[in-house]
Structure formats: structure tokens, C-alpha cells
C-alpha positions in Angstrom: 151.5 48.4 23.0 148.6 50.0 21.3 146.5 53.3 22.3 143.1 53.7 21.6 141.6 56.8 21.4 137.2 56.5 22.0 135.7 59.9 21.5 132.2 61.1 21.2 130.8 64.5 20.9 127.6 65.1 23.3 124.9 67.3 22.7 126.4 70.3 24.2 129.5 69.8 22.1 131.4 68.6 24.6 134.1 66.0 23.9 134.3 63.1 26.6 137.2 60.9 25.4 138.3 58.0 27.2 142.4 56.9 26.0 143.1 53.0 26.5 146.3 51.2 26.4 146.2 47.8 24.6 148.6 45.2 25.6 150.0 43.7 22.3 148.2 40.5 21.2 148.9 36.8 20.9 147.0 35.3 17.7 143.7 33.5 18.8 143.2 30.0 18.3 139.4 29.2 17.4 137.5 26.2 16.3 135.5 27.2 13.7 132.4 27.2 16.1 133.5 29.3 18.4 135.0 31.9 15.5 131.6 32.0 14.3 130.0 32.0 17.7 132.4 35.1 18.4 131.5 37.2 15.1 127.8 36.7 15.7 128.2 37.8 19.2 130.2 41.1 17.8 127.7 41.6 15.7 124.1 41.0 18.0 125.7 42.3 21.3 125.0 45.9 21.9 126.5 45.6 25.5 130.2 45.0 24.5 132.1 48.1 25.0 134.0 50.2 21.7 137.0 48.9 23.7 136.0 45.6 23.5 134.0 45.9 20.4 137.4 47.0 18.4 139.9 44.5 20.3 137.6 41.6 19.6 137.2 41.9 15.9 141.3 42.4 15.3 141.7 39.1 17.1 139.2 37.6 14.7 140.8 39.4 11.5 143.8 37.5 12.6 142.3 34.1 14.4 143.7 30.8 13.4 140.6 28.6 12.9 141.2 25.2 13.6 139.2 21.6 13.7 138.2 21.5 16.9 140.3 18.1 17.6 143.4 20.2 16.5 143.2 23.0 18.8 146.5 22.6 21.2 145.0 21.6 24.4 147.1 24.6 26.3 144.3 27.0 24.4 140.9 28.1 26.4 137.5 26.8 24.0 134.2 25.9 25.3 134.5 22.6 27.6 137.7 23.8 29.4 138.6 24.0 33.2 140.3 27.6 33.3 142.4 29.1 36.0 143.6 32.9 35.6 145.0 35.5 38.0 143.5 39.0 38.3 147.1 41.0 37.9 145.8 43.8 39.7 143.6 42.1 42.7 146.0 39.1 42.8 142.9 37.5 43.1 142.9 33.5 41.5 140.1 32.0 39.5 138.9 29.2 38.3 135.7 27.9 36.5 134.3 26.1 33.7 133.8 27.6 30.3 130.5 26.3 29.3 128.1 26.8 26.3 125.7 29.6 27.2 122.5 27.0 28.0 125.2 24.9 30.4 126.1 27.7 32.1 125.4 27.6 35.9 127.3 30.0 38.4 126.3 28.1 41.8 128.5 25.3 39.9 131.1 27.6 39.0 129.9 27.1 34.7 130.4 30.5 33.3 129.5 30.8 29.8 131.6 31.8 27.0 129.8 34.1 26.3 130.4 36.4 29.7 132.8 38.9 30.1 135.0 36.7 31.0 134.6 34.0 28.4 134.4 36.1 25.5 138.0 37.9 26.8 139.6 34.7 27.1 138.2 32.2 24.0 141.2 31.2 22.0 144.1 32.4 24.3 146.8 30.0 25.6 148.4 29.3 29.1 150.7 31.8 30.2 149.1 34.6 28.1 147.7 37.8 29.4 144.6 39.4 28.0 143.1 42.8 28.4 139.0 43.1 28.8 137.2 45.9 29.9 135.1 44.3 32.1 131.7 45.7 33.9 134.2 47.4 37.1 136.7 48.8 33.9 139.6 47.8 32.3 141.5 44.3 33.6 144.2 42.2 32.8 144.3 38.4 33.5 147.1 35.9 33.2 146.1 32.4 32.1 147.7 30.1 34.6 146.4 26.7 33.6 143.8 25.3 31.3 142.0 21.9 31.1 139.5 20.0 29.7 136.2 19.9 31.9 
């Protein structure tokens, strides 16, 4: 487990710290679209959290970048059916990660680049991942993964 420490000083000198604990991490599995579709959005997104800002580019430091026909099927790209389980809520899921311009929520098409999509790109079945999300801090296990 990691700890991460995000502090900032206001302008009354006041320190407002927040302290997050990191679940250790699996080793993402990318095509090399979506690894460069993830770095741009790191870099262009001024909405991801430091949280998510700093656990988002270790992942790619580390990322295994594959051809896209030699990502294991078992591992969540663009184009996959995704079912995960909120650990706290109990709460199941499921949707289709889309590109962003076939994403449609009435049809349950989230785009990889939600939240959602951008916490879960590249992990596996059975993994759990960490994402601050807009309602704070969550942690999803990937139950099953197919493709759309």
C-alpha cells in the first residue's frame, strides 16, 4: 500500500492536506492508442484530481504497450463490455467502454475517457482499482470483461 500526502498552502497560510491510501498496483496493459490516448488526456485535462493526476502517470511509467490484437482479452480497452462491483455500495455495473464520439449514456456507452473509463483502461478481470471519482475516493473490482 502506498500513502499520498496532497498539500497546499492557502493564502492565509493555512495548510489543508488531504492523506490518501493507494492500493498497490497491477501493471496496465495498453495498446499503444489508448497509452497515447491516456498521456494526452494527463496532460490536456485540468479536471483530473492530484490523486488521480499522480496514480495515472505511474501506471503509464510502467504500462505494457501492446498491438492491439495482442492485448489478453481478460484486459478492459476501448470496445469492451465491462462489469465491476462498487466495493463499498455493493452496487454492480455494467456498460460499454466506447471512444469518446460513440459514447451514449441512454445506451449505457461510457466513454473511456470518464471517470470511470480512464480508472479502468488497461486493468484485468479480477483486479481492483482505486479512482477518486466526483463523490471521492472508490474502489471497484473487475468482475468480467468482454468484447462489445
Amino acid at each position: 500500500m502506498w500513502i499520498v500526502i496532497d498539500a497546499t498552502i492557502s493564502k492565509s497560510n493555512q495548510i489543508n492536506s488531504s492523506i490518501f491510501f493507494i492500493m498497490e498496483t497491477n501493471h496496465l496493459s495498453l495498446s499503444k492508442g489508448v497509452y497515447d490516448l491516456l498521456k494526452d488526456h494527463l496532460k490536456v485535462n485540468n479536471k483530473l484530481s492530484n490523486f488521480n493526476k499522480n496514480k495515472l502517470s505511474e501506471e503509464l511509467k510502467t504500462a505494457k504497450i501492446l498491438p492491439s490484437k495482442s492485448l489478453p482479452e481478460d484486459v478492459v480497452s476501448i470496445n469492451t463490455l465491462v462489469e465491476i462491483t462498487d466495493l463499498e455500495t455493493q452496487v454492480d455495473l455494467n456498460f460499454a467502454l466506447v471512444s469518446p464520439s460513440e459514447a451514449k449514456i441512454k445506451l449505457n456507452k461510457l466513454s473511456a475517457l470518464s471517470p470511470i473509463g480512464v480508472a479502468l483502461l488497461g486493468y484485468s478481470e479480477g483486479n481492483e482499482v482505486q479512482w477518486e471519482m466526483p463523490e471521492g475516493l472508490k474502489t471497484f473490482k473487475i468482475n468480467r470483461i468482454a468484447d462489445e
